[in-house]
C-alpha beads as a LAMMPS data file, in Angstrom:
LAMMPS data file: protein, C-alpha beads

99 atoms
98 bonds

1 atom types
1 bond types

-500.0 500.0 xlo xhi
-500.0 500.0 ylo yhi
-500.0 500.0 zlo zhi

Masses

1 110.0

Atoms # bond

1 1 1 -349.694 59.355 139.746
2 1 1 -347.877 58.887 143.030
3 1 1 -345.613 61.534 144.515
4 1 1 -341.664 61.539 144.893
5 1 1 -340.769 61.908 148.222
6 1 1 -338.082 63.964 149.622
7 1 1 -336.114 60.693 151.085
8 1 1 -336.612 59.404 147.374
9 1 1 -335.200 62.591 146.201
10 1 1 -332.333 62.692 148.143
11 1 1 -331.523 59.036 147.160
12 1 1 -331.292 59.801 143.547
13 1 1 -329.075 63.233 144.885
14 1 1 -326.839 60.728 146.520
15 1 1 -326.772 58.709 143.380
16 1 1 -325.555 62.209 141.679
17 1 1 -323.209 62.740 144.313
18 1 1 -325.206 66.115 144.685
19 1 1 -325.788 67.638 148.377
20 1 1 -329.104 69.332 148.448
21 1 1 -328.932 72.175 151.283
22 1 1 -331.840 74.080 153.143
23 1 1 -335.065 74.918 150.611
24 1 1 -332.775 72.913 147.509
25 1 1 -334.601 69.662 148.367
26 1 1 -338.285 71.120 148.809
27 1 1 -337.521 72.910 145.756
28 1 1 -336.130 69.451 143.817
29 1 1 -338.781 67.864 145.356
30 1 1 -341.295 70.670 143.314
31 1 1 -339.016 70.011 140.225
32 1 1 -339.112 66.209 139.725
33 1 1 -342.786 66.080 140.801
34 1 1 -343.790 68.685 137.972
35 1 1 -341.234 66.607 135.430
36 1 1 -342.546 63.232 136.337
37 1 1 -346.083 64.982 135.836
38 1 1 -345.857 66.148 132.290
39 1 1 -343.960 62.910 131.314
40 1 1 -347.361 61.610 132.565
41 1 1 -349.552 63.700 130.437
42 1 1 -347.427 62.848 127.105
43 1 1 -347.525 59.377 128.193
44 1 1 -351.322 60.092 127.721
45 1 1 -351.466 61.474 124.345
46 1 1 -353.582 59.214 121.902
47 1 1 -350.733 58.407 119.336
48 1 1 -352.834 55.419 117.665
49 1 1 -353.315 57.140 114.124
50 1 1 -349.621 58.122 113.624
51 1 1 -347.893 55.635 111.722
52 1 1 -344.734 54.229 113.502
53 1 1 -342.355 55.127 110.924
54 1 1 -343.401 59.184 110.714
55 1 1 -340.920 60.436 112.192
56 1 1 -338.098 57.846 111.798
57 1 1 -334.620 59.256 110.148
58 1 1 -331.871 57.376 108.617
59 1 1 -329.147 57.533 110.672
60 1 1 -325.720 57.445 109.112
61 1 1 -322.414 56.981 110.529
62 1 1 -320.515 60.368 110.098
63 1 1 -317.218 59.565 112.255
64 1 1 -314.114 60.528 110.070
65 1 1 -311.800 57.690 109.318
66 1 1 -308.864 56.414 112.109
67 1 1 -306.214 57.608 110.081
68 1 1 -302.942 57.488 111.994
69 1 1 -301.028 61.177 111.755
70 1 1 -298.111 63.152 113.822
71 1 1 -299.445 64.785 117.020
72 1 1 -298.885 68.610 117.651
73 1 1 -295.397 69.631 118.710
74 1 1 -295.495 69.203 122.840
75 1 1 -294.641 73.223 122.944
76 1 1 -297.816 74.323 120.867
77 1 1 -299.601 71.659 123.371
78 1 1 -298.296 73.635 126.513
79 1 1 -299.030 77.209 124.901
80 1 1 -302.840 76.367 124.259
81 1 1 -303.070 75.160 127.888
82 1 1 -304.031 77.166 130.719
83 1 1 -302.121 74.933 133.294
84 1 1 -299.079 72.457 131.816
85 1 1 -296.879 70.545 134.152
86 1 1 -294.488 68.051 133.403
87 1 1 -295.753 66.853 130.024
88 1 1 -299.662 66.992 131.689
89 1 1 -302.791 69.052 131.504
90 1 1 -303.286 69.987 135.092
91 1 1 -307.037 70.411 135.634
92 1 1 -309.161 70.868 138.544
93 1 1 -309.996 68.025 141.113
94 1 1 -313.942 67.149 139.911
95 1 1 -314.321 64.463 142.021
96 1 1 -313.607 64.604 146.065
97 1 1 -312.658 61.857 148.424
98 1 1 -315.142 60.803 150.978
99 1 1 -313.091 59.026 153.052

Bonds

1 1 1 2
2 1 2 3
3 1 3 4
4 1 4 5
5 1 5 6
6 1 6 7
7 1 7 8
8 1 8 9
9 1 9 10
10 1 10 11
11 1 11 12
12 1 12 13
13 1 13 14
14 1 14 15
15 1 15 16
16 1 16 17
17 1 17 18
18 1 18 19
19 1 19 20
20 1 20 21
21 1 21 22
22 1 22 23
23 1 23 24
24 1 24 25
25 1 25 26
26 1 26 27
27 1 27 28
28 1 28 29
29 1 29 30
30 1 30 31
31 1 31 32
32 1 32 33
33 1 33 34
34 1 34 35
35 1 35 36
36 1 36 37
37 1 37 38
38 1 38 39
39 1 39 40
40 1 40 41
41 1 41 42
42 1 42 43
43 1 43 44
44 1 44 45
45 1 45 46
46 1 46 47
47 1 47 48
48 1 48 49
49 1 49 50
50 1 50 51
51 1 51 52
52 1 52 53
53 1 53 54
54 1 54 55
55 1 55 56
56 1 56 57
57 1 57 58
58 1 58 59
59 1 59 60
60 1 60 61
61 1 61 62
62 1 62 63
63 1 63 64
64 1 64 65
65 1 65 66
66 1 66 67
67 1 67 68
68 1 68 69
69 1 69 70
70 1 70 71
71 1 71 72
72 1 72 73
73 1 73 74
74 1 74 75
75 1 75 76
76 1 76 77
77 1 77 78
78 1 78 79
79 1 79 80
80 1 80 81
81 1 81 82
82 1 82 83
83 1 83 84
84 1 84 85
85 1 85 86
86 1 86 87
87 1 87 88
88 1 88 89
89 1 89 90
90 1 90 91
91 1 91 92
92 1 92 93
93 1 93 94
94 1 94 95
95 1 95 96
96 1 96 97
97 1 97 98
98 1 98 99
């Protein structure tokens, strides 16, 4: 199995919008090696004698109905909020401007 590199790495950390700093990227580096490495040895498991459907499970749709109904009363909206202003949640900033 070939290797990640650390420029490969730090492509997909880009991709993430994550900054790797000092030993972070040797040590991601490690990380995704060792995942991509097990992957490999599953990927190697002889599954020829289980049958296809085994493990399969019905899947059922368990979403409640859309029924249309009165919201909560803006105040008890604003108590159960750390941070209310003018009618909004206010939240941290999750996502920063690169320029």
């Amino acid at each position: 199995m070939e290797k990640v590199s650390s420029e490969e790495v730090l492509k997909i950390a880009k991709l993430a919008r994550l900054k790797p700093e000092g030993d972070e990227l040797e040590s991601l580096t490690k990380d995704f090696n060792d995942i991509l490495e097990f992957v490999s040895q599953i990927q190697e498991v002889d599954t020829s004698s289980v049958d296809e459907g085994t493990f399969h499970k019905e899947v059922f749709n368990i979403s409640r109905p859309d029924v249309p109904q009165d919201s909560l009363p803006l105040e008890a909206i604003r108590q159960s909020a750390p941070h209310f202003e003018a009618g909004f949640f206010v939240v941290p900033r999750v996502i920063e401007d690169d320029g």
